[in-house]
N, C-alpha and C positions, 0 to 999 in steps of 0.2 A: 443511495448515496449520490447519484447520479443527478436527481433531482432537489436535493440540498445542494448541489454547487460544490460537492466536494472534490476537491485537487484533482486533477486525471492522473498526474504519477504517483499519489498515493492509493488509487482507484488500482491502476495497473499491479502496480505492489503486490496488494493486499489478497485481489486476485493471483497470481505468480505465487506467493507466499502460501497462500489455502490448497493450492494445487499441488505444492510440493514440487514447481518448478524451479530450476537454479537461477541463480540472482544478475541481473544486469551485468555488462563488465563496468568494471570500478569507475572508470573515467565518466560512465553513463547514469550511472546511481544519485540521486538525489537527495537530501534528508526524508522526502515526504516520502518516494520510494520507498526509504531503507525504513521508515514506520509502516508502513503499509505493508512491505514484507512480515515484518516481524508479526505484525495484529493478525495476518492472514493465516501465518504460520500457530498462533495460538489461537487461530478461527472466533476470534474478538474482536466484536466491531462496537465496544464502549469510547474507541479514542478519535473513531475518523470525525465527528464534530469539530476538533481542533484541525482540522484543514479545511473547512468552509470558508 
């Protein structure tokens, strides 16, 4: 991902997400984030292309 250029907070997310870590505070959450969460959490990585 890293080396496609994609988003660092949907990077950080998606990681956080796959881990099963709890989510940013609200004020700090992103859209790209709160995708990266969710793709991490269903250990899917078909959508991070759309944040290059």
């Amino acid at each position: 991902m890293e080396e496609m250029g994609v988003n660092d907070n949907y990077i950080q997310g998606w990681v956080a997400g796959f881990l099963h870590n709890p989510e940013l505070e609200e004020q700090r959450i992103t859209d790209e984030y709160e995708s990266g969460y969710e793709d991490g959490k269903e250990q899917t990585d078909a959508n991070f292309a759309n944040f290059c």
